[in-house]
C-alpha positions in Angstrom: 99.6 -8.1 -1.4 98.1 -11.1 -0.1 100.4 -13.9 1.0 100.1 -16.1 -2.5 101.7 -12.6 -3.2 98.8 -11.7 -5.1 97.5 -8.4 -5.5 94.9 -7.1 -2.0 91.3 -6.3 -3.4 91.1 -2.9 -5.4 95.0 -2.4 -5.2 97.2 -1.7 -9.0 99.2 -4.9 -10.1 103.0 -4.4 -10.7 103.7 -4.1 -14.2 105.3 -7.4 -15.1 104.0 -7.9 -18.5 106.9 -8.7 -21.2 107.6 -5.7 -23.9 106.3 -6.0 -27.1 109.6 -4.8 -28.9 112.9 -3.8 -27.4 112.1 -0.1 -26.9 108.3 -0.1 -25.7 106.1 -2.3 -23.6 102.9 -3.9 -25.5 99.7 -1.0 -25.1 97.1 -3.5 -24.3 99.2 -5.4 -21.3 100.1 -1.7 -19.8 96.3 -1.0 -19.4 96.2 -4.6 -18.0 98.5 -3.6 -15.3 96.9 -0.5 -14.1 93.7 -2.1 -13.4 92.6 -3.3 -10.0 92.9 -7.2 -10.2 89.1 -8.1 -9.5 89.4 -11.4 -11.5 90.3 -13.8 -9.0 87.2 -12.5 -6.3 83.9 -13.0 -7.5 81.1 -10.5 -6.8 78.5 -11.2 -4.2 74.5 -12.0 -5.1 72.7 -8.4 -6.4 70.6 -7.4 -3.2 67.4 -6.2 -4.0 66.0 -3.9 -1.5 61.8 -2.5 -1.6 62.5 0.9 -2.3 59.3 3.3 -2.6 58.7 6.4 -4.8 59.6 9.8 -3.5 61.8 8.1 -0.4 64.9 9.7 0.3 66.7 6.8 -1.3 65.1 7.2 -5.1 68.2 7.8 -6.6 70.0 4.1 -6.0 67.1 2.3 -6.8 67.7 -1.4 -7.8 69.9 -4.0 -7.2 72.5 -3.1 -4.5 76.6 -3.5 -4.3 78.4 -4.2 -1.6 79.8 -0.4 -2.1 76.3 1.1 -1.7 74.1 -0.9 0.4 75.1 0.5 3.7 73.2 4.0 2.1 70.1 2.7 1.6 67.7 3.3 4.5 64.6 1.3 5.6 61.3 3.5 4.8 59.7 5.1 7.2 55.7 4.2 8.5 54.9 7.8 5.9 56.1 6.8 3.1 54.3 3.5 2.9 51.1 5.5 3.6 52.1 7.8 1.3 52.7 5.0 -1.3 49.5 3.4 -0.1 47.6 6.4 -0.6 48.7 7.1 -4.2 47.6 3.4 -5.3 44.2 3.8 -3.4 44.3 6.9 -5.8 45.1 5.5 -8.6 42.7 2.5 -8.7 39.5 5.0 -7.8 40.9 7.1 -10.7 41.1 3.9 -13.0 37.0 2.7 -11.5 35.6 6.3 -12.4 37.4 6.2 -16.0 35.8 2.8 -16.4 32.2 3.9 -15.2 33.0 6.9 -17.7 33.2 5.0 -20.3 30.5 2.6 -19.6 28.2 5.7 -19.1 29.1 6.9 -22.5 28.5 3.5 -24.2 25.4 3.5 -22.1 24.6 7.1 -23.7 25.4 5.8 -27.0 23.0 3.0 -26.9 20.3 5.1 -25.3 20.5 7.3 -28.1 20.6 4.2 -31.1 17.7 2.6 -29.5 15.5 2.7 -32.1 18.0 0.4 -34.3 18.3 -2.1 -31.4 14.4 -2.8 -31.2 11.7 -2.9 -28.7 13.6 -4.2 -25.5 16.4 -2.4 -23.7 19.9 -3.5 -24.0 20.9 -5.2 -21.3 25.0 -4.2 -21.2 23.3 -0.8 -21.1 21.1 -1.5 -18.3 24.0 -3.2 -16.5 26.5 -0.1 -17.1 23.5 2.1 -15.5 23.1 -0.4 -12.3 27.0 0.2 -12.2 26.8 3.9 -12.5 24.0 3.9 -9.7 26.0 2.0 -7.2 29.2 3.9 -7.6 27.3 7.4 -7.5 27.3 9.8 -4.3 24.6 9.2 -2.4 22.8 12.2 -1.8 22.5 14.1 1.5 20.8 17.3 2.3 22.1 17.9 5.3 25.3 19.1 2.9 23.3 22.3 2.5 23.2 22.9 6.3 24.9 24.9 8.3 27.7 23.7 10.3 26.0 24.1 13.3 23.1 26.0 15.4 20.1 25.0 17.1 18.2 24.5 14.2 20.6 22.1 12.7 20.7 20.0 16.0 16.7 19.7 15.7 16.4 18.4 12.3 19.6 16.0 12.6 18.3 14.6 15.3 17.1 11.4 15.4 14.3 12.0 17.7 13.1 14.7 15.4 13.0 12.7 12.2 10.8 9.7 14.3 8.3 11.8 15.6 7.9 13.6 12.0 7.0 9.6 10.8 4.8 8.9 13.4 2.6 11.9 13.1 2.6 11.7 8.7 1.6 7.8 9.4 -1.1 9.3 12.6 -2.2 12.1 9.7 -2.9 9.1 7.0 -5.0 7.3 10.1 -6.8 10.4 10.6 -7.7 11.2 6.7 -9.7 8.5 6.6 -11.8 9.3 10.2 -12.4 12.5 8.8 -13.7 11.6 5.9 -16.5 9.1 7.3 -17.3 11.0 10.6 -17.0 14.9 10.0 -19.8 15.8 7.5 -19.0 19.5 8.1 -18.0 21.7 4.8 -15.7 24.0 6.1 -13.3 23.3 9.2 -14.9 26.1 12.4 -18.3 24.2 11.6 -17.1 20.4 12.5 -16.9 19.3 15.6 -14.5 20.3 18.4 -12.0 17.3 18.3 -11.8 17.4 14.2 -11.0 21.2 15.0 -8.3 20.5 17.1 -6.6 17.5 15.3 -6.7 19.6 12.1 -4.9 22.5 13.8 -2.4 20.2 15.7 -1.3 18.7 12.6 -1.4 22.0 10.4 1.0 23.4 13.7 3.6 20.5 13.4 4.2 20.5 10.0 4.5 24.3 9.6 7.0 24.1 12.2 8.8 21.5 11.0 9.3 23.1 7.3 9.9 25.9 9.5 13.1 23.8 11.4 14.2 22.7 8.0 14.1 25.9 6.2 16.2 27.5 9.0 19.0 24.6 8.7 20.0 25.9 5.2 22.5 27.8 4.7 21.6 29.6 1.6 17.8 29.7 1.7 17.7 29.1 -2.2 19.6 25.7 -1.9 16.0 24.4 -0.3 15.0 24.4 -4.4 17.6 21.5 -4.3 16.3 19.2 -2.2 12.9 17.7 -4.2 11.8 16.8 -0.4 11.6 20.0 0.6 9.9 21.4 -2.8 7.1 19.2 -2.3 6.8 19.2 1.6 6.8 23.2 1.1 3.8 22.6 -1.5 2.2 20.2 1.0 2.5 22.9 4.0 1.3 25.8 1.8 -1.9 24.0 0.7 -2.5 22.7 4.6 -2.0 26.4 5.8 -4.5 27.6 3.0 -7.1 25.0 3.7 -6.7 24.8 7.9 -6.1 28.6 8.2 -6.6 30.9 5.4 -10.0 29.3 4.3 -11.5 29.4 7.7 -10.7 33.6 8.1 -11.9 34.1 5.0 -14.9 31.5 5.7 -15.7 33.6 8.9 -15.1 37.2 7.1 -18.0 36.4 4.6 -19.8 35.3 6.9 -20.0 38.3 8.9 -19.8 40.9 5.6 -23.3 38.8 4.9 -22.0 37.6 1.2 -24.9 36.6 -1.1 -25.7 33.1 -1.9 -24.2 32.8 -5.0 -20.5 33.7 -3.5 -21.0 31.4 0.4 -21.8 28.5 -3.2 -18.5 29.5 -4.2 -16.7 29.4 -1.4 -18.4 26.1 -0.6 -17.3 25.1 -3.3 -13.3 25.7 -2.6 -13.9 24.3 0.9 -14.7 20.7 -0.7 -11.3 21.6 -3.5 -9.7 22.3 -0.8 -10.7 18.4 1.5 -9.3 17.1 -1.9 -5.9 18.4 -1.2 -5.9 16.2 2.0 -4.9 13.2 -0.5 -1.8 14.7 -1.5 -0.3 14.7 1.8 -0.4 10.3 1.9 2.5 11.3 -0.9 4.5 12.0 2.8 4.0 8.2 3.3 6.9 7.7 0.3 9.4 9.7 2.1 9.0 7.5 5.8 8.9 4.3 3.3 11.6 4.3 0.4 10.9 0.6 0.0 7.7 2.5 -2.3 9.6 4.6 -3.8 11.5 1.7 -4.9 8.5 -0.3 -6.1 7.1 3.0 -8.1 10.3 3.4 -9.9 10.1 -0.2 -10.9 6.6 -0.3 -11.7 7.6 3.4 -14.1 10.9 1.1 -15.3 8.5 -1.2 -16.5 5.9 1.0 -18.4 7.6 0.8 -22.0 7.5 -3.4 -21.8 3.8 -3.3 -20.2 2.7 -0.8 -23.2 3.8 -3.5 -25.9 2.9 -6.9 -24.1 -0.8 -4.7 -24.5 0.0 -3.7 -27.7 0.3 -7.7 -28.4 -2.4 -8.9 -26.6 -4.9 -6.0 -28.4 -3.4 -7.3 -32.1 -4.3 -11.2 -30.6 -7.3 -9.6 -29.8 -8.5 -8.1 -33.3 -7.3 -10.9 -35.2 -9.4 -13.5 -33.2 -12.2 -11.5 -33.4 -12.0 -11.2 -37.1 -11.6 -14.7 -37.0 -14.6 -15.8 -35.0 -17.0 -13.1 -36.6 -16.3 -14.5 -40.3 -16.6 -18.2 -38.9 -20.0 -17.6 -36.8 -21.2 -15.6 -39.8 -25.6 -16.5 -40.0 -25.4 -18.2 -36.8 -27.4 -17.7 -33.5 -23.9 -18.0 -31.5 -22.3 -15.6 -33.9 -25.5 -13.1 -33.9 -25.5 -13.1 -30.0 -21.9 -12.9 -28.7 -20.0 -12.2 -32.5 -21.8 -9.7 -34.4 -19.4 -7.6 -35.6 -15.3 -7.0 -34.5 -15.5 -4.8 -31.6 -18.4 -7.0 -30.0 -16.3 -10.0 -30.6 -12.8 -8.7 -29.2 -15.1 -7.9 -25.6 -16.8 -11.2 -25.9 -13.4 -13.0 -26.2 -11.8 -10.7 -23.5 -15.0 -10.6 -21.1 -15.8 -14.3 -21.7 -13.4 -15.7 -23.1 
């Protein structure tokens, strides 16, 4: 015991309770007696230790006693990543279950637009902003191989700066072509229209040719939009730089009557059409236009109406002014009936 001659900490006190009766001690002060005496020592503070989930310590989580907190062990550098991982988990989890749900409300609206009126919705618009910044950018170079010669080429960033430069030097030489080379077909112009027309008929077939050797799986290039159009771009270049001319130089030898040169003539100056198409490569090297197209197609449905409205301003001013300048030398010269008067007031007024 202690020297009080108390009890030590955790040891049984000596039955001294009095008896109840004469032949057997009182129940309830036996129990007392075989109990460790922890009265007279209070308990120390509860410590709380940070304990993570899954640590080898799971089991005693909580506030610590003296008895067990020489088990718990400090967790190691991996488990905090481990517990640091699981919550970056979690709260991408929680973002993509609320851009779900906005996308569905978005959906929902879309589809009820008729009951909401002429003009978009704008928590709609705002979930589909959300759902556009959050969305995977897209990357061709997904569909590539993991490596080869033909992968390094059109990766590299020398590649993809000369490809600009020549599709902004091709735009430049459109125009030239079109005010100095007055030939129909392409072996009758002059040598240097010739040789700039091949040139650039040779670089781009080679560089479809570069891209169409990075994929993987050929049939993944009917993925990439880019490559859809370039290979429509390329095919009509070939036809027109290439094809035309053989054929332009086979009738010409076989001696083809007059009627089928007119024809052929006439799908030489088709075929100088196509040349526009290929300023359309300008909105790949740009995307700051592609941006500004997409608005200006965003904006069709409001454009339509605020014409809608001006054309109804229109008619009813005009019915306006032709019943007021009825038998009148102003009304006979610029309001002589509705349509007349709705041009005057746009034209003149």
């Amino acid at each position: 015991g202690n020297a009080d001659g108390s009890p030590r900490f955790g040891s049984p006190r000596s039955c001294t309770a009095p008896r109840a009766g004469p032949h057997r001690p009182d129940e309830e002060s036996f129990a007392e007696c075989e109990r460790p005496e922890m009265s007279r020592l209070a308990p120390p503070e509860p410590l709380m230790y940070p304990m993570l989930s899954g640590s080898s310590c799971n089991s005693r989580r909580g506030p610590m006693t003296p008895t067990n907190w020489r088990i718990a062990k400090r967790p190691s550098m991996g488990e905090v990543l481990q517990r640091a991982l699981s919550l970056r988990n979690d709260f991408f989890e929680s973002e993509q279950d609320e851009e779900e749900e906005a996308w569905a409300h978005y959906s929902s609206r879309r589809s009820s637009r008729r009951d909401v009126g002429i003009f978009l919705d704008a928590e709609a618009m705002k979930a589909k902003v959300r759902m556009n910044l959050f969305k995977e950018q897209y990357d061709v170079s997904k569909y590539y191989k993991k490596e080869g010669i033909w992968r390094e080429i059109a990766m590299s960033p020398m590649f993809n700066n000369v490809t600009l430069s020549v599709i902004a030097l091709n735009a430049v030489w459109i125009g030239v072509d079109t005010d100095f080379n007055t030939a129909h077909v392409l072996f009758e112009a002059a040598v240097p229209f010739q040789l700039a027309e091949h040139g650039f008929c040779f670089f781009f077939f080679f560089e479809w040719f570069v891209r169409f050797k990075s994929f993987a799986r050929k049939r993944n290039g009917l993925r990439d939009g880019w490559f859809v159009f370039d290979t429509l771009l390329v095919l009509m270049m070939v036809m027109e730089t290439w094809v035309l001319s053989c054929v332009m130089l086979a009738s010409g030898s076989a001696g083809l009557d007059g009627l089928g040169n007119a024809s052929i003539l006439r799908m030489a100056r088709l075929a100088r059409l196509t040349r526009m198409v290929r300023m359309a490569r300008l909105l790949r090297a740009m995307p700051e236009l592609m941006i500004l197209i997409k608005g200006i197609a965003a904006a069709t449905r409001s454009v339509f109406f605020t014409l809608c409205l001006l054309c109804l301003l229109l008619y009813i001013f005009g019915i306006g002014f032709t019943q007021l300048t009825d038998n009148s030398e102003v009304g006979d010269f610029y309001f002589p009936n509705v349509p007349a008067s709705m041009c005057t007031l746009l034209m003149c007024g």
